[in-house]
C-alpha positions, 0 to 999 in steps of 0.5 A: 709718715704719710709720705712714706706710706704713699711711696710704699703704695707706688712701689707696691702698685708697680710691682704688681703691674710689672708682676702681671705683663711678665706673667702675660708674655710667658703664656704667648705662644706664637701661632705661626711657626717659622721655616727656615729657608735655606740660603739660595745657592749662587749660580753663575750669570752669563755675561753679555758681549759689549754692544759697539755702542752707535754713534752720536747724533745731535739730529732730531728723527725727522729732522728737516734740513736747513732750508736755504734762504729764501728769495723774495718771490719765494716769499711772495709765493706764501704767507710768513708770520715772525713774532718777535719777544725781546727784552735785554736782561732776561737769560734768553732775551730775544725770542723769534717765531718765524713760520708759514701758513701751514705753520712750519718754521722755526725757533730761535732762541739769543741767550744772553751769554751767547754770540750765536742763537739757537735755533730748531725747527717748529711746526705749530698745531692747527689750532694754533693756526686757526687761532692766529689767522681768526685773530689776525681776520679780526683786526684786519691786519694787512689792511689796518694802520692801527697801534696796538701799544697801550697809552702807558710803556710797559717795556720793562715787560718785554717787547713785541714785535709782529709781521706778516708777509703776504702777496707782496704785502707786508706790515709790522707792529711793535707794542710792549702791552696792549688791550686788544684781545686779537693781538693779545694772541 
């Protein structure tokens, strides 16, 4: 019995719930009126006439032609830097910077699905510039003998290899890792 009453009690209770939301929807009115718009009529559009399209050009703006080689008393005239990353395996396992004082260059890229490098022209920053030769200074490169490889090899890094070609002078370093905060850079 007295679970019939309180089912009774539940049902009655939500009569009176539903009894009174229905009562508040009824005396809504709804304060903002709609206009209707009447569909916007189609207007023809003109058509433009197909531009020829220009042709293709793989050319950069600006863009410096191949320099020839250059001969050794070219060379001799300037500073060139090379920077060189290997490390086979890597998508692009060769790396190659080669640059003048003034840091106009290039960059060549041998990934490792293709015969030929890609190479474009580079043309580094003055701060970069200002970096490299303060760092160059500091180890007193053309003048040095020192070996920058740290004791251990870390050639599953990669490998380095730096020149610099100057006034008939020239050196080359190789190193995979190294401590020295000049050749870091």
């Amino acid at each position: 019995m007295k679970i019939l009453k309180a089912s009774l009690l539940v049902i009655v209770v939500m009569t009176a719930f539903v009894v009174i939301s229905v009562a508040q929807d009824k005396g809504r009115t709804n304060k903002h009126p709609t206009v209707k718009v009447p569909p916007p009529t189609p207007t023809p559009t003109p058509k433009a006439t197909p531009e020829p399209e220009p042709s293709k050009r793989n050319e950069r703006p600006g863009d410096i032609a191949p320099a020839a080689t250059p001969t050794p008393k070219a060379q001799s005239a300037g500073t060139i830097y090379t920077y060189t990353f290997t490390r086979p395996g890597f998508t692009y396992s060769r790396v190659t910077v080669e640059h003048d004082d003034k840091g106009k260059g290039k960059i060549s890229f041998q990934k490792s699905s293709f015969d030929d490098p890609i190479v474009d022209p580079i043309d580094l920053s003055a701060t970069t510039m200002k970096n490299l030769t303060e760092a160059l200074a500091g180890l007193n490169y053309l003048d040095s003998a020192e070996e920058y490889q740290y004791a251990r090899d870390y050639s599953h890094m990669g490998n380095v290899e730096f020149t610099l070609k100057n006034a008939g002078r020239e050196r080359t370093t190789r190193f995979n890792w190294t401590e020295n905060k000049n050749a870091k850079v």
